[in-house]
PyMOL Python script that loads the backbone (N, CA, C, O; Angstrom):
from pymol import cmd

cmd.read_pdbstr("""\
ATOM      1  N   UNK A   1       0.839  -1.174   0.000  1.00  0.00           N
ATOM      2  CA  UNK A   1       0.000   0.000   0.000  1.00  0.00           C
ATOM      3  C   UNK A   1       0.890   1.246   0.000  1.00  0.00           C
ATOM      4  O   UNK A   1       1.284   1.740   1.057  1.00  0.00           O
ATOM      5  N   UNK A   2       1.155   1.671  -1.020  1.00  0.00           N
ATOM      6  CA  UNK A   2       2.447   2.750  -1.806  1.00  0.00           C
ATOM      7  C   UNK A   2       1.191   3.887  -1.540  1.00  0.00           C
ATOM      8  O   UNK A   2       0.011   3.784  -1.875  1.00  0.00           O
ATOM      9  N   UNK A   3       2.015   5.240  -0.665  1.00  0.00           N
ATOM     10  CA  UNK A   3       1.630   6.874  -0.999  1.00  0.00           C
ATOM     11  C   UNK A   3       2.268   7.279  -1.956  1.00  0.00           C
ATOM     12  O   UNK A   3       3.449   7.055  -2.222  1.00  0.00           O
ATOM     13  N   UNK A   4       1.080   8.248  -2.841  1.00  0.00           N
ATOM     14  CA  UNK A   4       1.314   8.654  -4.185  1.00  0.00           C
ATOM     15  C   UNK A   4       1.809   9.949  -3.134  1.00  0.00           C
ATOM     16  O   UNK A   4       1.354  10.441  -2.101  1.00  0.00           O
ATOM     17  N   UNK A   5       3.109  10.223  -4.088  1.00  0.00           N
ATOM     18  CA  UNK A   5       3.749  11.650  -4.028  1.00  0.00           C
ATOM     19  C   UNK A   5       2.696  12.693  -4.839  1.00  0.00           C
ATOM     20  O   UNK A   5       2.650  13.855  -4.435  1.00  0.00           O
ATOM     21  N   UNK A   6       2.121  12.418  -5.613  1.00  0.00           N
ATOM     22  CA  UNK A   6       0.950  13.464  -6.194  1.00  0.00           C
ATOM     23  C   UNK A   6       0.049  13.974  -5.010  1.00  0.00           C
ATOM     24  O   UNK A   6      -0.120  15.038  -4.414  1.00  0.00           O
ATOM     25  N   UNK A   7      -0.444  12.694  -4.962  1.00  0.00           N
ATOM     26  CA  UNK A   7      -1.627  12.843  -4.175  1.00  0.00           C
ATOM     27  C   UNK A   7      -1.483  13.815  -2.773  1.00  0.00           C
ATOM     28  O   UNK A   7      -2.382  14.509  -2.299  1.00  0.00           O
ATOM     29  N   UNK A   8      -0.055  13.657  -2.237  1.00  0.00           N
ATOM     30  CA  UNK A   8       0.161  14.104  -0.883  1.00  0.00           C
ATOM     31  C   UNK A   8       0.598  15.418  -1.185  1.00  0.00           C
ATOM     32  O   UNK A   8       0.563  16.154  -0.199  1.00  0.00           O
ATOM     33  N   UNK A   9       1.125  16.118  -2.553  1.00  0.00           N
ATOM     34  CA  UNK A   9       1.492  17.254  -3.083  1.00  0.00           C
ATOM     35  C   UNK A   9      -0.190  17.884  -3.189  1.00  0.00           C
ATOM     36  O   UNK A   9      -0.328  18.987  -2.661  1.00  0.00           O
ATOM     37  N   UNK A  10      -1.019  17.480  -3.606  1.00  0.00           N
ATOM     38  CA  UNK A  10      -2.190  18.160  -4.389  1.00  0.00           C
ATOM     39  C   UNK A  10      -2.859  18.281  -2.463  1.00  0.00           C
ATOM     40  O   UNK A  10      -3.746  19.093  -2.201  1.00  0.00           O
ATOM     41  N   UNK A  11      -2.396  17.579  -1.612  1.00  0.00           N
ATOM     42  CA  UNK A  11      -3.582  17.761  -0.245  1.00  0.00           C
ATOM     43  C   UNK A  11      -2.450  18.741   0.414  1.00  0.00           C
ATOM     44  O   UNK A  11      -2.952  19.518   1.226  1.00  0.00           O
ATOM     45  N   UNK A  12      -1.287  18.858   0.279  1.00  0.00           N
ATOM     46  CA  UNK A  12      -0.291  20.249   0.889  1.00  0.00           C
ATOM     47  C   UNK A  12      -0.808  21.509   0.066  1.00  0.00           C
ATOM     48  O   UNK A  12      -0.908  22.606   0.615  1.00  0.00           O
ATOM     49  N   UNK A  13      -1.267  21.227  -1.828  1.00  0.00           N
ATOM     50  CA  UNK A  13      -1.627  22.928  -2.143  1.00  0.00           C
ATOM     51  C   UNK A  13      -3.271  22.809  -1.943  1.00  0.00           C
ATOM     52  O   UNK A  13      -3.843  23.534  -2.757  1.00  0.00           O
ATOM     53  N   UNK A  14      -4.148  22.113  -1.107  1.00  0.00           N
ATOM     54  CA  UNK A  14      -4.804  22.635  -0.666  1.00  0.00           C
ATOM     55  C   UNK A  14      -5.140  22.793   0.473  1.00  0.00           C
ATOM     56  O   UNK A  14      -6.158  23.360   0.869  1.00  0.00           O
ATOM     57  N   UNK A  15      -4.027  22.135   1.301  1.00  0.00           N
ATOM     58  CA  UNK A  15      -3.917  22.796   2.791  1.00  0.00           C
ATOM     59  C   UNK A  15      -3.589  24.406   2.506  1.00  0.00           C
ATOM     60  O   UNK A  15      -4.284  25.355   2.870  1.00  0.00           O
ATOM     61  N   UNK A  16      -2.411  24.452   1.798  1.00  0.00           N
ATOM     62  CA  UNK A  16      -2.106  26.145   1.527  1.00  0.00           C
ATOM     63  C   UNK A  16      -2.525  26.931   1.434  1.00  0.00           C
ATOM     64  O   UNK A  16      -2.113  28.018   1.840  1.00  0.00           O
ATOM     65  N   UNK A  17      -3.898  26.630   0.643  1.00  0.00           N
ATOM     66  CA  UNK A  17      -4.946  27.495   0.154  1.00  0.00           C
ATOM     67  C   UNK A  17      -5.841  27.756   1.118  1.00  0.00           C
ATOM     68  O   UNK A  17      -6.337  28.881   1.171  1.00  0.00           O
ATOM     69  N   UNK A  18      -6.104  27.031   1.794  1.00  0.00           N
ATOM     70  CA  UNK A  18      -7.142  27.117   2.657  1.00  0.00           C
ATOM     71  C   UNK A  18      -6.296  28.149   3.927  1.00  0.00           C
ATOM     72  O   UNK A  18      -6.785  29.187   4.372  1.00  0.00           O
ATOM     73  N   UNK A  19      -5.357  27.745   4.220  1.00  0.00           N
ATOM     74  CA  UNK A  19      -4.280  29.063   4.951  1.00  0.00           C
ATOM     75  C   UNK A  19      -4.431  30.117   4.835  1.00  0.00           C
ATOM     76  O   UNK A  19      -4.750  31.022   5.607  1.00  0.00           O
ATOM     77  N   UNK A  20      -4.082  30.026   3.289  1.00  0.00           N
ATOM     78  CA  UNK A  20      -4.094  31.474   2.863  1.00  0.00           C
ATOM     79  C   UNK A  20      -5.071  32.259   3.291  1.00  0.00           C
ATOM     80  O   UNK A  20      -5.106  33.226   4.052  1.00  0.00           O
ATOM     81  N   UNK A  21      -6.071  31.520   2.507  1.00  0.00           N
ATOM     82  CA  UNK A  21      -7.941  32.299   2.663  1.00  0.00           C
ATOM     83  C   UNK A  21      -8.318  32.395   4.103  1.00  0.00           C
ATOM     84  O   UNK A  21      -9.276  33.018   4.561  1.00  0.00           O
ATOM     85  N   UNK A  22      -7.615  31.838   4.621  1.00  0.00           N
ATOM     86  CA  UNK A  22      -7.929  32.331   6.823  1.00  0.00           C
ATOM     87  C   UNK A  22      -6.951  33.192   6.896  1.00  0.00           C
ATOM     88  O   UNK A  22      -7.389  34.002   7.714  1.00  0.00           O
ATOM     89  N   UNK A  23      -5.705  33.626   6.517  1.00  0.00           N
ATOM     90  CA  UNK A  23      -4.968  34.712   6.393  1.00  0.00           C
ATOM     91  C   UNK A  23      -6.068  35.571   5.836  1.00  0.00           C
ATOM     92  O   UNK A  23      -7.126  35.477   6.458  1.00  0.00           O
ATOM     93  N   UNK A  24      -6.064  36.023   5.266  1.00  0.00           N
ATOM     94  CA  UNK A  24      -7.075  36.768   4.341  1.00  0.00           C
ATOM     95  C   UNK A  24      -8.184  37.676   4.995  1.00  0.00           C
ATOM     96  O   UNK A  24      -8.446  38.878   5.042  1.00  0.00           O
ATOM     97  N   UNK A  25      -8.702  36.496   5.476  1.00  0.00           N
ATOM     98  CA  UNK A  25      -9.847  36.623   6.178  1.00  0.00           C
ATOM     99  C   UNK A  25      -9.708  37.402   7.773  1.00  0.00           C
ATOM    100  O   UNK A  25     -10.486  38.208   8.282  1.00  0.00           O
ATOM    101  N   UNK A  26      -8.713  36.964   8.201  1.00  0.00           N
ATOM    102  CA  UNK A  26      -8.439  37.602   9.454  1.00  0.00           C
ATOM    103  C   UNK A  26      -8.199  39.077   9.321  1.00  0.00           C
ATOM    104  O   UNK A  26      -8.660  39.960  10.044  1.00  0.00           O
ATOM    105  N   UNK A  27      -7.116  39.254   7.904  1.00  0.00           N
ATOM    106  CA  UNK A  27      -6.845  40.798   7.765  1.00  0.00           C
ATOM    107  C   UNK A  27      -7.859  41.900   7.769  1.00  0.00           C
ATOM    108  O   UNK A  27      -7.786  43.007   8.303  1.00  0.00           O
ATOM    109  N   UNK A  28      -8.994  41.267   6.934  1.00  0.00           N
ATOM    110  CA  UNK A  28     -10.080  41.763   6.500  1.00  0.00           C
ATOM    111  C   UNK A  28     -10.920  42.514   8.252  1.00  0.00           C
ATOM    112  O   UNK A  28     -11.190  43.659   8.613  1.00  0.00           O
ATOM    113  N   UNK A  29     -11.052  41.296   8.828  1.00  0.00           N
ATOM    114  CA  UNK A  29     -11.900  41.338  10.239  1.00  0.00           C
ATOM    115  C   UNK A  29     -10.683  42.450  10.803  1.00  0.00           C
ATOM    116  O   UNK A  29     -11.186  43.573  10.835  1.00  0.00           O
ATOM    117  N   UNK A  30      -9.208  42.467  11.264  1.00  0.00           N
ATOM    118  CA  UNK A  30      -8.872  43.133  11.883  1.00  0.00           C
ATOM    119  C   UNK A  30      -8.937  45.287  11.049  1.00  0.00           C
ATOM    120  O   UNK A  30      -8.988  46.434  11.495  1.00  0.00           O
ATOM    121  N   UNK A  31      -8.895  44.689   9.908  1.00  0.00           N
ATOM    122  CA  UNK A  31      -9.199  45.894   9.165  1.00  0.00           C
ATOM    123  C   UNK A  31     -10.614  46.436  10.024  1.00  0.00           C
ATOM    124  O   UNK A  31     -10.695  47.422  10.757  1.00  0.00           O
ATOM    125  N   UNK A  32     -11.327  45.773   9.788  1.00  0.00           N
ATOM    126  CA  UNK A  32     -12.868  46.277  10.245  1.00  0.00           C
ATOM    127  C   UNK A  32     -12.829  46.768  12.006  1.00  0.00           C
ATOM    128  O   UNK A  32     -13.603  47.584  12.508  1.00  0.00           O
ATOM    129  N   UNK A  33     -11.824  46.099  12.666  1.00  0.00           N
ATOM    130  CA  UNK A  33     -11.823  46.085  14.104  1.00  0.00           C
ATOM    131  C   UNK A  33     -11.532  47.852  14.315  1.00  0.00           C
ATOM    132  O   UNK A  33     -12.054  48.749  14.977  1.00  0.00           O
ATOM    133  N   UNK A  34     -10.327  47.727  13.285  1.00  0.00           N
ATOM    134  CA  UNK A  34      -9.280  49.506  13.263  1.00  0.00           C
ATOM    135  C   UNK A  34     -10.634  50.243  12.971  1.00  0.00           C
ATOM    136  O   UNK A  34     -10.947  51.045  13.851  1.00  0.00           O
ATOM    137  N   UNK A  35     -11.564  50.125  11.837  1.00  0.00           N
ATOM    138  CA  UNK A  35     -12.083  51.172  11.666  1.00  0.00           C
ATOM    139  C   UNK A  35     -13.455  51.367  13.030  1.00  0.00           C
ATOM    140  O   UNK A  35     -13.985  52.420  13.385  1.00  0.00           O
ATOM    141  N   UNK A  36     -13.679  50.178  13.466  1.00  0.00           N
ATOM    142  CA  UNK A  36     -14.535  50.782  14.892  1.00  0.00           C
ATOM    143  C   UNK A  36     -13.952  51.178  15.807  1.00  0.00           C
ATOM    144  O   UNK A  36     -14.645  51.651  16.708  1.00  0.00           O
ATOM    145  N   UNK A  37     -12.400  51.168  15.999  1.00  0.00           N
ATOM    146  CA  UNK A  37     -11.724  51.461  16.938  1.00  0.00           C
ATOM    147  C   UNK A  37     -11.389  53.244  16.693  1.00  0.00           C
ATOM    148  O   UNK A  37     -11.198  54.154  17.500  1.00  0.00           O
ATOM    149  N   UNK A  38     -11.428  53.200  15.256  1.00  0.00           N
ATOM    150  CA  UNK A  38     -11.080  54.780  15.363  1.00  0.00           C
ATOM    151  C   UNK A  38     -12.495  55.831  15.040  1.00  0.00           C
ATOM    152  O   UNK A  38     -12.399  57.053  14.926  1.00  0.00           O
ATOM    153  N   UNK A  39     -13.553  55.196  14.947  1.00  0.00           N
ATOM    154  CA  UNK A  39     -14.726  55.698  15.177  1.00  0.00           C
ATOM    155  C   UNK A  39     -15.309  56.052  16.351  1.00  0.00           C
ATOM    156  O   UNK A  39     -16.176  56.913  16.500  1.00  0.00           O
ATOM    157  N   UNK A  40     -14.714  55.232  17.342  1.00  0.00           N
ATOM    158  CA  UNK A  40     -14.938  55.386  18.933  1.00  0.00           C
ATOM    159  C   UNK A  40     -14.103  56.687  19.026  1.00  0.00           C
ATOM    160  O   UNK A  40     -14.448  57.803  19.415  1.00  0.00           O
ATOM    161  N   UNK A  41     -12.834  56.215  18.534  1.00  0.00           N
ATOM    162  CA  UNK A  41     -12.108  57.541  18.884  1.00  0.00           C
ATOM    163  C   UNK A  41     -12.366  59.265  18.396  1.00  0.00           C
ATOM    164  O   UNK A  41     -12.028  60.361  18.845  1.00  0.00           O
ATOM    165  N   UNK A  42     -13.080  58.814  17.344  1.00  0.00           N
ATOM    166  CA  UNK A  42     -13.563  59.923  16.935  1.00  0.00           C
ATOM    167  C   UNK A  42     -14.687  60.549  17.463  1.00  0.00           C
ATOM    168  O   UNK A  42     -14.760  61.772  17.584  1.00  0.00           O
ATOM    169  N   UNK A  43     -15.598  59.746  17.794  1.00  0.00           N
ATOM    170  CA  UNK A  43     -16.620  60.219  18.638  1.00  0.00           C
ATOM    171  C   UNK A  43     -16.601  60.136  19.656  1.00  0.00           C
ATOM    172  O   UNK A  43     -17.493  60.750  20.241  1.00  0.00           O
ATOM    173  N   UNK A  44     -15.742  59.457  20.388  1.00  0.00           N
ATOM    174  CA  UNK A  44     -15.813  59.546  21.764  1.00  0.00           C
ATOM    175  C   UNK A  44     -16.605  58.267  22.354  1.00  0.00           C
ATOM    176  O   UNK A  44     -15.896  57.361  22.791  1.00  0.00           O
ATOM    177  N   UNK A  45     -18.067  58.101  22.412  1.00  0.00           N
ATOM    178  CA  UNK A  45     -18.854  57.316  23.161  1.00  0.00           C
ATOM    179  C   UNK A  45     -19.206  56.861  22.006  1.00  0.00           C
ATOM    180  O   UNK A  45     -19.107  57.455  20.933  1.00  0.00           O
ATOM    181  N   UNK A  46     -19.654  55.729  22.210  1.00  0.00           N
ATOM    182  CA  UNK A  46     -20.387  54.931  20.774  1.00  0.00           C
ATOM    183  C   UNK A  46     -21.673  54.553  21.955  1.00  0.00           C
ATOM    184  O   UNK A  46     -21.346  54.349  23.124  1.00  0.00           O
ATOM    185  N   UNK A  47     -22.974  54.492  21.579  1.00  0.00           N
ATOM    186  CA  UNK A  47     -23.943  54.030  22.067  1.00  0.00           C
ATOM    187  C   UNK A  47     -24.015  52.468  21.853  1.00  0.00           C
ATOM    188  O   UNK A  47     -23.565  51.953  20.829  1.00  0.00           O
ATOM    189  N   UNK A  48     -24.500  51.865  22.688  1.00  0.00           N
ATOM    190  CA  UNK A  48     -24.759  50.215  22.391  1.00  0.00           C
ATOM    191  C   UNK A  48     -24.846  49.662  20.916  1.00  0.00           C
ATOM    192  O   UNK A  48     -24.068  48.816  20.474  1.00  0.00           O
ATOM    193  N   UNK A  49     -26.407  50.526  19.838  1.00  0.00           N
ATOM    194  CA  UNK A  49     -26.634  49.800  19.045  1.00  0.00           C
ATOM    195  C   UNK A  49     -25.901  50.090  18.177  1.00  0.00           C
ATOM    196  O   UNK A  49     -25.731  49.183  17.363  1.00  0.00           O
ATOM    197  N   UNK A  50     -25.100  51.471  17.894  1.00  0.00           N
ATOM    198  CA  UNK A  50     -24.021  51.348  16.918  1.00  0.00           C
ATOM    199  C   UNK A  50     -22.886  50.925  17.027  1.00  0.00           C
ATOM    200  O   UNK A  50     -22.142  50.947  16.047  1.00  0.00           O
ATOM    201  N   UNK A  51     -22.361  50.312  18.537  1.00  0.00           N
ATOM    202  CA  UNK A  51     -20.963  49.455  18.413  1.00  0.00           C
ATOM    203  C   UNK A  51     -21.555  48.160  17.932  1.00  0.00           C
ATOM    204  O   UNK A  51     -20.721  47.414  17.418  1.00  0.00           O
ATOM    205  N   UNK A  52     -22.799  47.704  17.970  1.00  0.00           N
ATOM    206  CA  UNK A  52     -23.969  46.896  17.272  1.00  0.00           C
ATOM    207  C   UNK A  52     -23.531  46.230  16.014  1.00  0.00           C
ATOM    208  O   UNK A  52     -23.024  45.172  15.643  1.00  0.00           O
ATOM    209  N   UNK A  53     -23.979  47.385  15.525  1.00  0.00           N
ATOM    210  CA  UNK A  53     -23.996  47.427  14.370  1.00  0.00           C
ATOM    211  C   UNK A  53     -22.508  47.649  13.604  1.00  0.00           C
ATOM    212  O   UNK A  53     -22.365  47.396  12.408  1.00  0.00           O
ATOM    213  N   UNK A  54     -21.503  48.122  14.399  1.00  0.00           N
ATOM    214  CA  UNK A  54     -20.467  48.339  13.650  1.00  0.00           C
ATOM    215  C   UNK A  54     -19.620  46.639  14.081  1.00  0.00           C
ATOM    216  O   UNK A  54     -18.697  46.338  13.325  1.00  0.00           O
ATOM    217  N   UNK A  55     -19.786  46.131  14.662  1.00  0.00           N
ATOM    218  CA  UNK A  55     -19.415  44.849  15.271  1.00  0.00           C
ATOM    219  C   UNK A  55     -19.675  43.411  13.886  1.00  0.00           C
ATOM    220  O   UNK A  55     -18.887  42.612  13.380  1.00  0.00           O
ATOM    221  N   UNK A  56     -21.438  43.712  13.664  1.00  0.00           N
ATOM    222  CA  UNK A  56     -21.592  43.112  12.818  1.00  0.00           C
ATOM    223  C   UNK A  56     -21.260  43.204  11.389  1.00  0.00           C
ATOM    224  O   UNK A  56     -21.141  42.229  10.648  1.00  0.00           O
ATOM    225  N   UNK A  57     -21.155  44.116  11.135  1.00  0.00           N
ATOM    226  CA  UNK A  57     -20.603  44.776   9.853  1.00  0.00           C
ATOM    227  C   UNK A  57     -19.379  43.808   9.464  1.00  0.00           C
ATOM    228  O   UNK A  57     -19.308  43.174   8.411  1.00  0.00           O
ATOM    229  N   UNK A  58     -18.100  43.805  10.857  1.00  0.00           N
ATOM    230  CA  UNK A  58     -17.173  43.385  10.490  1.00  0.00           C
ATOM    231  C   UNK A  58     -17.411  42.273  10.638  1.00  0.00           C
ATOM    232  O   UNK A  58     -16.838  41.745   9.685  1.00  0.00           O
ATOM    233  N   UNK A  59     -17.843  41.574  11.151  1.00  0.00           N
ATOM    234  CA  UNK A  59     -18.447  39.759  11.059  1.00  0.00           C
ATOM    235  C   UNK A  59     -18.700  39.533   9.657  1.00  0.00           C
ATOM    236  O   UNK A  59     -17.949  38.641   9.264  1.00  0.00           O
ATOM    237  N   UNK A  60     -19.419  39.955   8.775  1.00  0.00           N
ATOM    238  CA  UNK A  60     -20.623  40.081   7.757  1.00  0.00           C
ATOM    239  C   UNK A  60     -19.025  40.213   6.389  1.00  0.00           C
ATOM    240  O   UNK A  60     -18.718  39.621   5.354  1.00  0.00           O
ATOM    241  N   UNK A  61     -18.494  41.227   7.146  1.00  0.00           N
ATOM    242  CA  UNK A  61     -17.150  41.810   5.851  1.00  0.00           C
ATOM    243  C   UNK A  61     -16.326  40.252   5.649  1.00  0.00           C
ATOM    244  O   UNK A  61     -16.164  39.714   4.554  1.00  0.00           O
ATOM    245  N   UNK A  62     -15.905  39.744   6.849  1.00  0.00           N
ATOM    246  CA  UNK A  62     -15.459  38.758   6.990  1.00  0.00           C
ATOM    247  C   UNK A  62     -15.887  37.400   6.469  1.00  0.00           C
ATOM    248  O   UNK A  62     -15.258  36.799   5.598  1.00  0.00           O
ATOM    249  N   UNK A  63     -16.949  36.965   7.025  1.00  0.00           N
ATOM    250  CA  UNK A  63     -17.855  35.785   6.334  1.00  0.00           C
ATOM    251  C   UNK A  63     -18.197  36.018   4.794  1.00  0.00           C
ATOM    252  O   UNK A  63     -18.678  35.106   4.121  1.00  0.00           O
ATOM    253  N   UNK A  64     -17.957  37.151   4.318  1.00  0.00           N
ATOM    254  CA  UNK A  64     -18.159  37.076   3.131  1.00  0.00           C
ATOM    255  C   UNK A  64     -17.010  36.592   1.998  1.00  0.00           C
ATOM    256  O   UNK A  64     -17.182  35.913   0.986  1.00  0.00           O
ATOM    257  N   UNK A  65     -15.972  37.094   2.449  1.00  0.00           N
ATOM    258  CA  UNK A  65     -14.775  36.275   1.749  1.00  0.00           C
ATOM    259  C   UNK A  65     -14.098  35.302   2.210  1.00  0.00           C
ATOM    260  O   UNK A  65     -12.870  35.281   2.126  1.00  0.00           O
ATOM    261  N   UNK A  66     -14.801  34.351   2.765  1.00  0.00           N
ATOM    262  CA  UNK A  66     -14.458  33.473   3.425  1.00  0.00           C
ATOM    263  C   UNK A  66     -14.470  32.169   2.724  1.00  0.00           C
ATOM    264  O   UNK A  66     -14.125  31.147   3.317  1.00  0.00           O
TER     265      UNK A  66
END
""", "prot")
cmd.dss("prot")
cmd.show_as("cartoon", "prot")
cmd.util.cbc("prot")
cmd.orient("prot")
């Protein structure tokens, strides 16, 4: 019962890929984190439903290129 060197090459470039695209994905979410972080800062107080809403946004940014 011989491992194909293909086979174990083709499941490493799509381990890679799948890396990548959670790289990706994380940048995206921490991108979104900076911009509620400097919206607070800009305004000062954020009320409940718009850290809400700015929370989900970046969930939503995220799951989408996922």
């Amino acid at each position: 019962m011989g491992c194909s060197y293909e086979r174990m090459f083709v499941c490493i470039e799509r381990s890679t890929g799948l890396i990548e695209r959670l790289i990706e994905w994380i940048e995206r979410v921490a991108v979104g984190i900076e911009r509620i972080a400097r919206n607070i800062e800009r305004v000062g107080v954020l009320n409940g439903r718009d850290l809400f809403m700015s929370g989900r946004a970046v969930v939503m940014s995220g799951w989408l290129f996922l």
